[in-house]
C-alpha positions as CSV (number, residue, x, y, z in Angstrom):
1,X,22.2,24.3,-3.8
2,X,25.1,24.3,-6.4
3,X,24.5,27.5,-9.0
4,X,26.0,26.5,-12.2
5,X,24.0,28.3,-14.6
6,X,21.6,31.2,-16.0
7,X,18.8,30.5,-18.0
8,X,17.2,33.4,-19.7
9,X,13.8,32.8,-21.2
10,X,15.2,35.7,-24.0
11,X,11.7,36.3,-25.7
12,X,8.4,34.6,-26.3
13,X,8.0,35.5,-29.6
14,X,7.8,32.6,-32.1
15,X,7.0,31.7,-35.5
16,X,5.6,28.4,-35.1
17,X,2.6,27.2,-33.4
18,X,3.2,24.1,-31.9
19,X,0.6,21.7,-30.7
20,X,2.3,21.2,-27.5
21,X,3.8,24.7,-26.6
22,X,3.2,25.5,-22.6
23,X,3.2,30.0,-23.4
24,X,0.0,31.3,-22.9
25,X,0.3,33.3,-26.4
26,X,-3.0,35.6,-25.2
27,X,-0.4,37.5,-23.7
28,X,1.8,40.1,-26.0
29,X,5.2,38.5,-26.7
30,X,8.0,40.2,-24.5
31,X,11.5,40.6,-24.7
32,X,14.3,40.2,-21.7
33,X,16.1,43.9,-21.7
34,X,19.7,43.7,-22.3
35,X,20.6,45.8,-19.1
36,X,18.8,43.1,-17.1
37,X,20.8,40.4,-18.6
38,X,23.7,42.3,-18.1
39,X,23.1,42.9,-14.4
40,X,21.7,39.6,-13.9
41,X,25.2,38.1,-15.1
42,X,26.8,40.3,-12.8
43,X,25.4,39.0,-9.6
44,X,25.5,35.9,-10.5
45,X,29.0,35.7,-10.8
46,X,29.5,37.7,-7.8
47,X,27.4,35.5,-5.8
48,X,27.4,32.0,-7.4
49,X,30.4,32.2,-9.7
50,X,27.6,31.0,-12.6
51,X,30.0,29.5,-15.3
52,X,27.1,28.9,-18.1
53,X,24.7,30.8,-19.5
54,X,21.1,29.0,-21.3
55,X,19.3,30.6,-23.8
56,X,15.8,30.0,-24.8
57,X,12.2,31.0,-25.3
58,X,10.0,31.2,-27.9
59,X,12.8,31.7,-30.3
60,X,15.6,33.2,-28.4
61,X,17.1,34.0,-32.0
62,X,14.0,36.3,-33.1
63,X,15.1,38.2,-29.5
64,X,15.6,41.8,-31.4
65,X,19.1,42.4,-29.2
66,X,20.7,38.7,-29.6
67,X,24.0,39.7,-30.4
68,X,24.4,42.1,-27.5
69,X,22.7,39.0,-25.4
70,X,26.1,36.9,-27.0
71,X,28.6,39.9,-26.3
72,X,27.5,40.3,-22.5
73,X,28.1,36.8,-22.4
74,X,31.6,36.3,-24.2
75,X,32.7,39.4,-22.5
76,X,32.5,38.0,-18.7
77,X,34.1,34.5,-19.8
78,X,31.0,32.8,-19.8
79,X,30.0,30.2,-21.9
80,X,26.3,29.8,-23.3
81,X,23.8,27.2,-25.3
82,X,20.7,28.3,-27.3
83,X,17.2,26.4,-27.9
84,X,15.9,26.6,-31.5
85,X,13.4,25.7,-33.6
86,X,16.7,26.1,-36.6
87,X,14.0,28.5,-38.7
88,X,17.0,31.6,-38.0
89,X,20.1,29.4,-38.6
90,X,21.5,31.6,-41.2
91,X,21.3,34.4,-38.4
92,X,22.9,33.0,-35.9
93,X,25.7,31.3,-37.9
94,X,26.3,35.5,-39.3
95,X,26.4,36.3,-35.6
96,X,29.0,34.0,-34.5
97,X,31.0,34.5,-37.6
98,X,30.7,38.1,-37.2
99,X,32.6,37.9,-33.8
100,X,34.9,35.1,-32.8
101,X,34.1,35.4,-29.5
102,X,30.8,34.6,-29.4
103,X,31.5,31.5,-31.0
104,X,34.3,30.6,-29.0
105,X,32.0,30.4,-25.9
106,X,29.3,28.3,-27.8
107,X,29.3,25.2,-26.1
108,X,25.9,23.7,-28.1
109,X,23.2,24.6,-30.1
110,X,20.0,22.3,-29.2
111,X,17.6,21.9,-32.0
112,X,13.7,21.0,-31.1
113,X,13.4,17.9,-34.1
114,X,9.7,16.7,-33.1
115,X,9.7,13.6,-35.9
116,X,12.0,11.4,-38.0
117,X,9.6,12.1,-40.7
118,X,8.4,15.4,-42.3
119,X,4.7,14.4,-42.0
120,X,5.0,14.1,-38.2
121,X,7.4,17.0,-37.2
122,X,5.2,19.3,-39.4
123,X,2.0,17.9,-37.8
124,X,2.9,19.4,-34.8
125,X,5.0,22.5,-35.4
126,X,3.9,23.8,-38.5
127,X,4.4,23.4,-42.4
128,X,7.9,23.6,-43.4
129,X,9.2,23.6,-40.0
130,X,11.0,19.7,-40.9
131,X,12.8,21.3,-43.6
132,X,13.9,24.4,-41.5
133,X,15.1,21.6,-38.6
134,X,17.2,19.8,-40.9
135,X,18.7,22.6,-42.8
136,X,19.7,24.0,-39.4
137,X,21.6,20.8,-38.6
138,X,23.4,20.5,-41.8
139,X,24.3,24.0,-41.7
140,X,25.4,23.6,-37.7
141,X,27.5,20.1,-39.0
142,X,29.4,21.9,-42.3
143,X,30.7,24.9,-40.2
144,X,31.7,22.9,-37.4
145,X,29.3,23.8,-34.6
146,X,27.8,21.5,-32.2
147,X,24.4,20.5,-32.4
148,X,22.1,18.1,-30.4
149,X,18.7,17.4,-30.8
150,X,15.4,17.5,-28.5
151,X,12.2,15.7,-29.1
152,X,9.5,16.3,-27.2
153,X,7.2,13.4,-27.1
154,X,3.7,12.8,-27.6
155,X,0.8,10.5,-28.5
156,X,1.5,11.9,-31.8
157,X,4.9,11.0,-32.6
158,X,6.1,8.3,-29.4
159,X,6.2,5.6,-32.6
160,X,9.2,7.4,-33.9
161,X,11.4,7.8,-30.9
162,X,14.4,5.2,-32.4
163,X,14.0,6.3,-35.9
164,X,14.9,10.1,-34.3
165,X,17.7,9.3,-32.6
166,X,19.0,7.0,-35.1
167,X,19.0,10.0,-38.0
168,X,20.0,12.3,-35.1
169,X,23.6,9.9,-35.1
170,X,23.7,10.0,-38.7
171,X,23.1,13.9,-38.6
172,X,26.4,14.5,-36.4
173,X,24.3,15.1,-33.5
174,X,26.4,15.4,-30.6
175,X,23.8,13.9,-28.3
176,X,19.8,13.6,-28.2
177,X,17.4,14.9,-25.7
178,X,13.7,13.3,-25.0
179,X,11.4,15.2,-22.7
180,X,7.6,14.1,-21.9
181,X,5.1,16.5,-23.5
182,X,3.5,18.5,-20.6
183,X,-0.6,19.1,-20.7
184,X,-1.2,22.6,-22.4
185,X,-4.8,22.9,-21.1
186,X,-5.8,23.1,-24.5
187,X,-8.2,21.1,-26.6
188,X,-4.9,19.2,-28.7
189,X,-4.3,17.7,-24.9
190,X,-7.1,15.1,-25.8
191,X,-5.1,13.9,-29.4
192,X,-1.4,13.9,-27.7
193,X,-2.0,12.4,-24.3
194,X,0.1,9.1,-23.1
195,X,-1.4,7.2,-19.9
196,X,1.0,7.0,-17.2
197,X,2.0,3.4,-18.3
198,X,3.1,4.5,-22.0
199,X,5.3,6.9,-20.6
200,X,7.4,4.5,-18.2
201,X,7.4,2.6,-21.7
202,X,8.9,5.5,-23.0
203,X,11.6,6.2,-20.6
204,X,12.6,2.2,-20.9
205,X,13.1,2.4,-24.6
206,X,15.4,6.1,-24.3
207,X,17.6,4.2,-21.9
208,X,17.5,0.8,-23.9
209,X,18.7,3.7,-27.0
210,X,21.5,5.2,-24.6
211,X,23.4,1.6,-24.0
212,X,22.8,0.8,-27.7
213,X,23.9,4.1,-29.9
214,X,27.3,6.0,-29.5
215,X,26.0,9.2,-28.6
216,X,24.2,9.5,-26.0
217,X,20.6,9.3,-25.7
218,X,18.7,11.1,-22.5
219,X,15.4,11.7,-21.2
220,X,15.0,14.9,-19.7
221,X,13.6,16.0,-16.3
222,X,9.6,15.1,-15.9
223,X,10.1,10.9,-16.5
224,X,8.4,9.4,-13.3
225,X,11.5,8.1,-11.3
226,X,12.3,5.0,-8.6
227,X,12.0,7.7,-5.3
228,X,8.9,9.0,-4.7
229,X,11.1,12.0,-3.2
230,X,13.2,13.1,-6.4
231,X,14.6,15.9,-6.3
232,X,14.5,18.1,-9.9
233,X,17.3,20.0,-10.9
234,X,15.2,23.4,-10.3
235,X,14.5,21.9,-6.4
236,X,18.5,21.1,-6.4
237,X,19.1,25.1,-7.6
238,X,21.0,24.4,-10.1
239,X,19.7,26.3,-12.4
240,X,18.4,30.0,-12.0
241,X,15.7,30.9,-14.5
242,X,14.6,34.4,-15.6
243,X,11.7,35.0,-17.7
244,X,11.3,37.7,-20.6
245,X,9.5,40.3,-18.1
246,X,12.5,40.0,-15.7
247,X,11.3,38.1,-12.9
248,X,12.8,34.7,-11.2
249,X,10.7,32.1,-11.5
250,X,10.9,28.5,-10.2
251,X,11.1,26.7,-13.6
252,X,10.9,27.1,-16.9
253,X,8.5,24.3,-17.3
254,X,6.0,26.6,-14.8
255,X,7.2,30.1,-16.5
256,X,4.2,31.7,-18.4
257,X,2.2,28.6,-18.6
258,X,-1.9,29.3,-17.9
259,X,-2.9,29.4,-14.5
260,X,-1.4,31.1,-10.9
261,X,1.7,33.0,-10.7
262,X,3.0,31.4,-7.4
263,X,6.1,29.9,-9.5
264,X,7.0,33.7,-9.9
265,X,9.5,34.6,-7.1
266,X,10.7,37.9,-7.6
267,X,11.1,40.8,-10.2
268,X,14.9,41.5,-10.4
269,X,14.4,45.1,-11.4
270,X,13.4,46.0,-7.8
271,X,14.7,43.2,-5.9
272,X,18.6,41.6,-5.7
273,X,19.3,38.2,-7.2
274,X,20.4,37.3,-3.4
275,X,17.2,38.4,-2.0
276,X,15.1,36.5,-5.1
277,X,17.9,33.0,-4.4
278,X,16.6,33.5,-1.1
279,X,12.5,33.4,-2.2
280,X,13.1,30.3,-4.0
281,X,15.4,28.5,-1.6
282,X,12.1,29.0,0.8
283,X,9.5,27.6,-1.6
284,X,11.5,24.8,-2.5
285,X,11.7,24.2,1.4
286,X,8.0,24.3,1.4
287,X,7.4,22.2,-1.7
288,X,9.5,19.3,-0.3
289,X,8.0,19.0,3.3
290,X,4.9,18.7,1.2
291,X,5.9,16.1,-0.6
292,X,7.4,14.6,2.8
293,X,4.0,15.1,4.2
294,X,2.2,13.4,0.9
295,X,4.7,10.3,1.2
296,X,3.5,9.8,4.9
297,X,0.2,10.4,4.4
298,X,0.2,7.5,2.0
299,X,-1.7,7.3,-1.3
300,X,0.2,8.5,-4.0
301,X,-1.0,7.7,-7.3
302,X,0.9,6.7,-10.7
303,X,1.7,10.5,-11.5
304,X,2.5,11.4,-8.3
305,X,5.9,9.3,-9.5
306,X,5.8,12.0,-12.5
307,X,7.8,15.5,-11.3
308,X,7.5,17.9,-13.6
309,X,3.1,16.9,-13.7
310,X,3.0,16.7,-10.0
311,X,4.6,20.3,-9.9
312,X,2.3,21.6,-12.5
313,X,-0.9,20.5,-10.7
314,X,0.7,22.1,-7.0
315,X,1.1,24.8,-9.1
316,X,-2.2,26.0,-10.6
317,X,-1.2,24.9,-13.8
318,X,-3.2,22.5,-16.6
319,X,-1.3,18.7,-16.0
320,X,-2.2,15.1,-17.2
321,X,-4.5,12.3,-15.4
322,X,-5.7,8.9,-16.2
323,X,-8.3,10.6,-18.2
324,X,-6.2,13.2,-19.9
325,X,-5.6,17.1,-19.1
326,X,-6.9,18.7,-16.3
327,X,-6.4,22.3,-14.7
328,X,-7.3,25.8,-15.9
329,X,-8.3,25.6,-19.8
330,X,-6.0,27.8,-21.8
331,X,-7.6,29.6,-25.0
332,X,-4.9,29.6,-27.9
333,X,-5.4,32.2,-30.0
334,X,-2.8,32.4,-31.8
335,X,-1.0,35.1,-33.1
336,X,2.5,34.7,-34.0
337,X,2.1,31.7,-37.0
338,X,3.9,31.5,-40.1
């Protein structure tokens, strides 16, 4: 396992409700202490010599001690990206302007863009959310700070994959990310679900889009893949991943997501980031010889092929079939909308 990185799940606060968010919002939002980041950073330079610091959520920019977040960061040499919905541009940009530093370690901001067309983007995160993205990426492109875009991809917007990616290069996007929508457990799963087949579709048109445009085009982590046996980057350890109470969890993709809590490894406030490292190294060893033992046992299905759904199911967690979502329901009572 090669440590490169830090990803702090900041907050889970939010102002949008997105159809296809994975946070179980029954829960009251929480935010990551600074002291924890702080010491967090510290062993994991000690230990792994991190170099890069994530930052997500929620809305890691609605986190109510951001800037110290950015200082602790700048101030250990580190460099650091943000996920964001681009509803807080004009707060960020007054942070990184308000220090030099802070934006001297920026290495990208990665906007969530959900549709090439308002109707669609809004659709699924909210009125007025379209105009928020795109504002955010003209303000990113006329100071001079590196954007890229992420789509997230469903049943309700896979017809606008090109057209995304094509404004994305016109935008000044520095590259554009497309991740499989996971099931939420929710009753929206029946209205954005993709078979198995539409998916491979999917990955076969994102890398058709990467030979064809001059930024690159990627699909993220979840795609099925050639080897029954891939290996994630979480499985490779190369990224560490603390949520908002603390803890180290396997993924973010399991990380307060409805169901068990055996993706939760350790709570860093009692227990070292060594100790923890050593918890996950562990399950990961499990999880593999029981994929070893499902390869030899013979009769994997379609998404068995599919990572980030097959690790979802193992875990508890609500994940797609044939049919559409299945796993623990999860009851969405929203409270942090517009």
């Amino acid at each position: 396992m090669a440590i490169s990185r830090v990803i702090f799940h900041l907050t889970d606060r939010c102002q949008l409700d997105c159809l296809h968010c994975l946070r179980d919002p029954a829960r009251r939002p929480l935010d990551l202490p600074l002291a924890m980041v702080e010491r967090v950073l510290d062993e994991a330079i000690a230990l792994h010599r991190v170099s890069h610091v994530g930052l997500t959520g929620g809305e890691p920019t609605l986190h109510p001690e951001l800037e110290g977040v950015l200082d602790a960061i700048a101030r250990r040499g580190l460099t650091w990206h943000l996920v964001t919905n681009g509803a807080r541009i004009q707060h960020l940009v007054a942070l990184l302007e308000a220090v030099p530093s802070r934006r001297e370690a920026l290495t990208i901001v990665d906007l969530s863009l959900d549709g090439a067309h308002a109707a669609t983007h809004d659709a699924i995160r909210g009125p007025g959310s379209h105009r928020e993205a795109m504002a955010a990426a003209l303000a990113c492109k006329a100071r001079g700070i590196p954007f890229a875009i992420q789509m997230t991809v469903s049943a309700r917007n896979v017809g606008e994959i090109e057209d995304l990616a094509l404004a994305a290069a016109h935008l000044g996007a520095a590259r554009v990310s497309v991740a499989m929508m996971q099931a939420t457990g929710t009753d929206g799963d029946a209205r954005l679900h993709l078979p198995a087949s539409a998916w491979r579709t999917v990955k076969d048109r994102v890398d058709r889009l990467g030979a064809a445009l001059q930024i690159p085009v990627t699909a993220a982590e979840g795609f099925a893949r050639p080897s029954p046996f891939h290996v994630c980057e979480p499985w490779r350890g190369e990224p560490l991943h603390v949520d908002p109470r603390g803890r180290l969890t396997l993924c973010c993709q399991l990380s307060g997501v409805p169901g068990g809590d055996e993706e939760i490894l350790a709570d860093l406030a009692v227990t070292s980031l060594a100790d923890a490292h050593r918890r996950l190294v562990d399950r990961v060893h499990v999880l593999q010889r029981e994929r070893l033992d499902a390869l030899q046992a013979g009769g994997l299905g379609e998404w068995d092929l599919f990572a980030c759904n097959t690790c979802l199911r193992r875990h508890g967690k609500p994940h797609w079939v044939d049919a559409g979502s299945a796993g623990p329901l999860a009851v969405r009572a929203r409270r942090n909308g517009r």
